[in-house]
C-alpha positions as a Markdown table, in Angstrom:
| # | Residue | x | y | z |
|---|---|---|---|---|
| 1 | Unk | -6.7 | 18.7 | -35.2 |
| 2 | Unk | -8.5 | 20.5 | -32.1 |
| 3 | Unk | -7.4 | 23.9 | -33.3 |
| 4 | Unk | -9.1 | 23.7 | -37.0 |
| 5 | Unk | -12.2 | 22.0 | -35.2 |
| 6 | Unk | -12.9 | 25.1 | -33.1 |
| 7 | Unk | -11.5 | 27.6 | -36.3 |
| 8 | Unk | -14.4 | 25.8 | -38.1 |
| 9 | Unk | -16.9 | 26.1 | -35.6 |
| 10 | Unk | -15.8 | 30.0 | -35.4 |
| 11 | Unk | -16.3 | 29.9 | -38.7 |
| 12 | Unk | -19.8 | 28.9 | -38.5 |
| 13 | Unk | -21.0 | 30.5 | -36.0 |
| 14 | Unk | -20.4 | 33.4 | -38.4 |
| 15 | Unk | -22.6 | 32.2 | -41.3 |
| 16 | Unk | -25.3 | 30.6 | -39.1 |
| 17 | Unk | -25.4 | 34.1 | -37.2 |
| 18 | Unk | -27.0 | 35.4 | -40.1 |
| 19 | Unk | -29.1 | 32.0 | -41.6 |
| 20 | Unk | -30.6 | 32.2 | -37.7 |
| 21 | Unk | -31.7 | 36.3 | -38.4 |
| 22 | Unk | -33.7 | 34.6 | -41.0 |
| 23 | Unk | -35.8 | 32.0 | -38.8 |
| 24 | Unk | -36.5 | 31.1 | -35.0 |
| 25 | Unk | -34.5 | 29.5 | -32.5 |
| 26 | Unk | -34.8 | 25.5 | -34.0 |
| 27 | Unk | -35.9 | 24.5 | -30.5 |
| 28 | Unk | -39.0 | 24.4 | -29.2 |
| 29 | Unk | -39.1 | 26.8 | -26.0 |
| 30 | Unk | -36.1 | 28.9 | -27.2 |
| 31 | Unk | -32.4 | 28.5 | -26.2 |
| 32 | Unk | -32.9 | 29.0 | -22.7 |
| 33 | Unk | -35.2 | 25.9 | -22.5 |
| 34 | Unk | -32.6 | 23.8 | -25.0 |
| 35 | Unk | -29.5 | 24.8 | -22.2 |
| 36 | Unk | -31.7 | 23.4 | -19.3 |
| 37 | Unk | -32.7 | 20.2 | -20.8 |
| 38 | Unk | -29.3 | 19.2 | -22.0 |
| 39 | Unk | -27.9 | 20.2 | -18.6 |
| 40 | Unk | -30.8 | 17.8 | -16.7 |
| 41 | Unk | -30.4 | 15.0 | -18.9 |
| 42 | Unk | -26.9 | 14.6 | -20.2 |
| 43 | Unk | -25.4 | 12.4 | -17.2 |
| 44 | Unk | -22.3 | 11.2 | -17.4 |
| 45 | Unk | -21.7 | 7.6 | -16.8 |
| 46 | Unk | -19.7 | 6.0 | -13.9 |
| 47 | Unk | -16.7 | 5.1 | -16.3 |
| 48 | Unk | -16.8 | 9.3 | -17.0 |
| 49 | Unk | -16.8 | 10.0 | -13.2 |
| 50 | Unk | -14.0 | 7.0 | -12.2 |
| 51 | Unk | -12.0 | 8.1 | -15.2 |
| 52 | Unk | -12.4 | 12.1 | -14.8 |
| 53 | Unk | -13.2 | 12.5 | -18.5 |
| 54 | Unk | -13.6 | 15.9 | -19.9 |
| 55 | Unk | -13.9 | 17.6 | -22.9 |
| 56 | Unk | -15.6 | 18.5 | -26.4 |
| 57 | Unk | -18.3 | 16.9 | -27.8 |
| 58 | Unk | -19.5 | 18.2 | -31.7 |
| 59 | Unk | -22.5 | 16.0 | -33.4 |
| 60 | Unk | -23.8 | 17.3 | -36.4 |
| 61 | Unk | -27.4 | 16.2 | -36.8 |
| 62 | Unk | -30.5 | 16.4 | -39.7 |
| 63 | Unk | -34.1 | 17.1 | -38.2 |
| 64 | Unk | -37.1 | 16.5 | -40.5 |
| 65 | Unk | -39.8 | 18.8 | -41.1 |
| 66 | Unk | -41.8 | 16.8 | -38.0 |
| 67 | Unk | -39.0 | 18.3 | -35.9 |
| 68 | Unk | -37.6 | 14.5 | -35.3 |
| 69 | Unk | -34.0 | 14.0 | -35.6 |
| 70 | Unk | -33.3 | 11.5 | -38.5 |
| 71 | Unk | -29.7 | 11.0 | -38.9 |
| 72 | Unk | -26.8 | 11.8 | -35.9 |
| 73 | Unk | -23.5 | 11.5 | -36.4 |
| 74 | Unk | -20.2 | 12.3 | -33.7 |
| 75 | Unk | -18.4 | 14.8 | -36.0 |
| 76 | Unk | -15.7 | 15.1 | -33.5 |
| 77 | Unk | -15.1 | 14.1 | -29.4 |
| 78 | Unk | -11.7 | 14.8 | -27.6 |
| 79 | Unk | -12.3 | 11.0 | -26.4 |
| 80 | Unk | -14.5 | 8.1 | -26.8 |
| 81 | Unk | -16.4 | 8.1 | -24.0 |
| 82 | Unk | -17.8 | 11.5 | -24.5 |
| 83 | Unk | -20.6 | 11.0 | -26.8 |
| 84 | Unk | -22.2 | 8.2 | -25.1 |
| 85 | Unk | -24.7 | 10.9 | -22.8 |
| 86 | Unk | -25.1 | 13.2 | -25.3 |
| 87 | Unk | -26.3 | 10.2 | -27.5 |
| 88 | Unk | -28.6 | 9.3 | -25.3 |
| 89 | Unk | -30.4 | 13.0 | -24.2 |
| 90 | Unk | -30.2 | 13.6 | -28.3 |
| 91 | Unk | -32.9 | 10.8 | -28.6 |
| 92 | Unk | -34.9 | 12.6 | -26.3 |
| 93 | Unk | -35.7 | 15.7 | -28.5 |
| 94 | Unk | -37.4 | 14.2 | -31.2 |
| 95 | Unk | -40.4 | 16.3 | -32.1 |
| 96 | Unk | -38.9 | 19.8 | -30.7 |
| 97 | Unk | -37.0 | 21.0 | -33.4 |
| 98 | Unk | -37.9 | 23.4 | -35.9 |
| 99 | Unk | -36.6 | 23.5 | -39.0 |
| 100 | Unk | -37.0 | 26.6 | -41.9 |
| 101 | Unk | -40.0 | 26.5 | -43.8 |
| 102 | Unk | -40.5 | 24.4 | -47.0 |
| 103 | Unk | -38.0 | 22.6 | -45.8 |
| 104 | Unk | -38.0 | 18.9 | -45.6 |
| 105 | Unk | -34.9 | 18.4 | -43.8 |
| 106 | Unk | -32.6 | 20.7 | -42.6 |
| 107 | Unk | -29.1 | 20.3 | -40.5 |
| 108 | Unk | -27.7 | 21.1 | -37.3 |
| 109 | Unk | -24.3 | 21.1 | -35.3 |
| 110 | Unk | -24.5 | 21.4 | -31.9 |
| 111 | Unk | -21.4 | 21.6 | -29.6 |
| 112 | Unk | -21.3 | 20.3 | -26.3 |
| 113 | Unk | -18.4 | 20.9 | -23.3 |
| 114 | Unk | -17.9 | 18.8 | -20.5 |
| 115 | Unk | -16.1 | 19.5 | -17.4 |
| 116 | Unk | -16.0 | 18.3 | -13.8 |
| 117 | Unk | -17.4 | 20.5 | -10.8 |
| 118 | Unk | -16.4 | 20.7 | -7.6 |
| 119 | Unk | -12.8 | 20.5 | -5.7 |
| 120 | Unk | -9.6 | 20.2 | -8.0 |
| 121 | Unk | -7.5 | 18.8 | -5.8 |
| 122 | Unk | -9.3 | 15.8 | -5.9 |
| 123 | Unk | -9.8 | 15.0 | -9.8 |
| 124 | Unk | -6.6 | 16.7 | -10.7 |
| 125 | Unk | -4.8 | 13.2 | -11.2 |
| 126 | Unk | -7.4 | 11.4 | -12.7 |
| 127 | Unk | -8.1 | 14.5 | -15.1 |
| 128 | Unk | -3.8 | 14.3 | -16.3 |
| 129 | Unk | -4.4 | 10.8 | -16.5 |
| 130 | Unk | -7.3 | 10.9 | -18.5 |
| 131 | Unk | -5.7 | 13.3 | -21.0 |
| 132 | Unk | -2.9 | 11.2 | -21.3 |
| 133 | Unk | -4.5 | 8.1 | -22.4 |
| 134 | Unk | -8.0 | 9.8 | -24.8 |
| 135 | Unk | -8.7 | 8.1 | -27.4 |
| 136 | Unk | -10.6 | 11.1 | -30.1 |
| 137 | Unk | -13.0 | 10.4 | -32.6 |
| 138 | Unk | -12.5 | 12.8 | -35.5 |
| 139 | Unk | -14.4 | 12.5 | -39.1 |
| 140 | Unk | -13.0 | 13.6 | -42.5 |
| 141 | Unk | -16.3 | 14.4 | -44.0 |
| 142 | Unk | -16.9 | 18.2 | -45.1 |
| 143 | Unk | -20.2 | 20.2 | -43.5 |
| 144 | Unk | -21.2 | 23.0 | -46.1 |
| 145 | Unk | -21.4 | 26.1 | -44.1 |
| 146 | Unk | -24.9 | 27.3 | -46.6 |
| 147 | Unk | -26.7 | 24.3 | -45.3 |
| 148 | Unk | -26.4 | 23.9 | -41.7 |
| 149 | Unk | -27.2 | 25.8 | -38.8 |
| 150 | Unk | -24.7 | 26.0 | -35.7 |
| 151 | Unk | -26.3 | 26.0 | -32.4 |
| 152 | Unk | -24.7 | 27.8 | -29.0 |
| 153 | Unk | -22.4 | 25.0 | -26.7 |
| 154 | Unk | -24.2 | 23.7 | -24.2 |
| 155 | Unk | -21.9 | 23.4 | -21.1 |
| 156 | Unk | -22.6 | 20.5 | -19.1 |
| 157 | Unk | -20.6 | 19.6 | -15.4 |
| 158 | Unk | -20.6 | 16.9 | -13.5 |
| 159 | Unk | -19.2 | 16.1 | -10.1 |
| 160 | Unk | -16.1 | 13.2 | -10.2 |
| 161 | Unk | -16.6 | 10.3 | -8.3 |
| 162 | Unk | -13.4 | 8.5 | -7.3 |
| 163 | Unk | -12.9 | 4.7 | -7.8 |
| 164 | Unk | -14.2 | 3.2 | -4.3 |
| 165 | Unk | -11.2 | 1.1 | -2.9 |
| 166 | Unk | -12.0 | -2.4 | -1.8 |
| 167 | Unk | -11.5 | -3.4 | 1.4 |
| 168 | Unk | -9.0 | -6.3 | 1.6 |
| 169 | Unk | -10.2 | -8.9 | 4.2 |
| 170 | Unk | -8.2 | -10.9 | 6.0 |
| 171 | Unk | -8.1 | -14.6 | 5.1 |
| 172 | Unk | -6.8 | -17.2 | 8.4 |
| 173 | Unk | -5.0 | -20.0 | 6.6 |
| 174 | Unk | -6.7 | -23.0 | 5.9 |
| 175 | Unk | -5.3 | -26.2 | 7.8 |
| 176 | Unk | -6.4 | -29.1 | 7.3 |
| 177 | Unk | -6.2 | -30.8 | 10.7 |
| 178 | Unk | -7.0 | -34.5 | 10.8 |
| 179 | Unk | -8.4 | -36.1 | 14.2 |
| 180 | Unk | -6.8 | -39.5 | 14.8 |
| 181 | Unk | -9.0 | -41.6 | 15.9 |
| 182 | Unk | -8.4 | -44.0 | 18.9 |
| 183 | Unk | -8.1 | -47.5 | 17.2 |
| 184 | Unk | -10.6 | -50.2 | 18.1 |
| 185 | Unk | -9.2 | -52.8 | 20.3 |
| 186 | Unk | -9.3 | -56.6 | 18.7 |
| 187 | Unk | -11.2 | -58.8 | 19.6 |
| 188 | Unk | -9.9 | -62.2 | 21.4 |
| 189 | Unk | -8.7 | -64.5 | 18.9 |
| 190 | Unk | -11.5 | -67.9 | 19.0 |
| 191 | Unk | -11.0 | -71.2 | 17.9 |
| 192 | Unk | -13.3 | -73.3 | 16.2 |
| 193 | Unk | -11.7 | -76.1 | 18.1 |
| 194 | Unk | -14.5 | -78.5 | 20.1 |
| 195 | Unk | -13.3 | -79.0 | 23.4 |
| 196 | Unk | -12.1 | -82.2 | 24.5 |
| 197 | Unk | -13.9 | -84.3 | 26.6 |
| 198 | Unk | -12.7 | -85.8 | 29.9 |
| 199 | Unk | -14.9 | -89.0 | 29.6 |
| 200 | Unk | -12.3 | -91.8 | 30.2 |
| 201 | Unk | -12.0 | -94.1 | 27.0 |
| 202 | Unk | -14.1 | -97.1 | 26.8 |
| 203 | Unk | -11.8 | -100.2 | 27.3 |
| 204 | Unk | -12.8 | -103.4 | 25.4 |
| 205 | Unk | -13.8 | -106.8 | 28.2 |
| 206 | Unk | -11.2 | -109.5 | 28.1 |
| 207 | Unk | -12.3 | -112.8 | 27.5 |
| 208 | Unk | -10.8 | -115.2 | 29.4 |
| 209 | Unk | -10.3 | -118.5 | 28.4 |
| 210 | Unk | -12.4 | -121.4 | 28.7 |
| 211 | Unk | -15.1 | -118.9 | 28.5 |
C-alpha cells in the first residue's frame, strides 16, 4: 500500500510541476517560509517521543479563495499518531494560501516526513518496536491529478524522549502493634452491712412477788 502511495505522489509531482509553471507558490512568503513554519510548529506529542514514532504523513486539503483552509482530510499516515501535529500547525495557516485566479476553491496535497534526530543507539528499539505495532490510516477515495496541486515534503525531526522510569520506593511493613495496657487493680469489695453494736441487750426487771 506504501509503494502505490509514493508511485502516486511521483506521479503528481509530475502534473502539478507544470499546473505550478502556471501560478505562484500557494503560500504566502514562498516555499522557503512554508518549510520553516511547519518545521517550528509541528511538535510532536509526548506519546510520539515515548513511542519513537516515525513516518509519512499525506493530507490532501481545499483552500478557499480567502486563502482559508475549508476541508482537511488524512489521505494516508504510516500510523495513527502521526497526523495529530500536523493537524494542529494545518489550522494555523488559514489565510496564507493562495489559490489560482477565478478560482473559488482549489486543492492541495501536502506530504509531510517525520523522523527522530539525534543518537540511534538510543531510539533504535523503540523505533522496531514502533514499526512493529503501527496502526496506518489509508483512504480509498481517488484525487484527480487535473485538480490538485502537490506541494514539496516538508521534513520535520524531533528528538526521542525515553519513557522516565519510576523510582520504586521502599515500603517498611505495616505492623500493627497493640500496647497492653496494665489492668486497673479492683477495688476492695464493701458491704452494705451496718456494723453491729456492742451495747449489751437491755434485760427486762423481775418482779418479785408480793410486789
Amino acid at each position: 500500500m506504501k509503494r502505490l502511495v509514493l508511485l502516486l505522489v511521483a506521479i503528481m509531482a509530475i502534473s502539478s510541476a507544470k499546473a505550478q509553471q502556471e501560478m505562484d507558490f500557494p503560500f504566502q512568503g514562498g516555499q522557503r517560509v512554508m518549510a520553516d513554519y511547519f518545521t517550528n510548529t509541528v511538535n510532536a506529542t509526548e506519546l510520539m517521543k515515548q513511542r519513537g514514532a516515525y513516518g509519512l504523513v499525506i493530507m490532501k486539503f481545499t483552500a478557499d479563495n480567502k486563502g482559508s483552509i475549508i476541508k482537511m482530510v488524512v489521505y494516508y499516515a504510516d500510523d495513527a499518531s502521526l497526523p495529530e501535529p500536523v493537524i494542529a500547525a494545518m489550522k494555523g495557516t488559514n489565510g496564507k494560501w493562495i489559490i489560482p485566479a477565478k478560482e473559488k476553491s482549489y486543492d492541495f496535497i501536502i506530504p509531510f516526513s517525520i523522523n527522530l534526530d539525534g543518537p540511534i543507539e538510543a531510539s533504535a528499539k523503540p523505533m522496531f518496536d514502533f514499526y512493529n505495532s503501527r496502526q496506518p490510516i489509508t483512504t480509498k477515495d481517488q484525487v484527480p491529478l487535473n485538480t490538485v496541486s502537490l506541494l514539496p515534503t516538508v521534513q520535520i525531526k524531533y528528538i526521542y524522549h525515553p519513557p522516565l522510569k519510576r523510582k520504586t520506593e521502599k515500603v517498611t511493613p505495616f505492623v500493627d502493634t497493640v500496647v497492653a495496657k496494665p489492668l486497673a487493680k479492683k477495688p476492695a469489695a464493701t458491704t452494705d452491712k451496718k456494723p453491729t453494736s456492742t451495747k449489751p441487750a437491755a434485760t427486762k426487771p423481775v418482779k418479785k412477788d408480793g410486789v
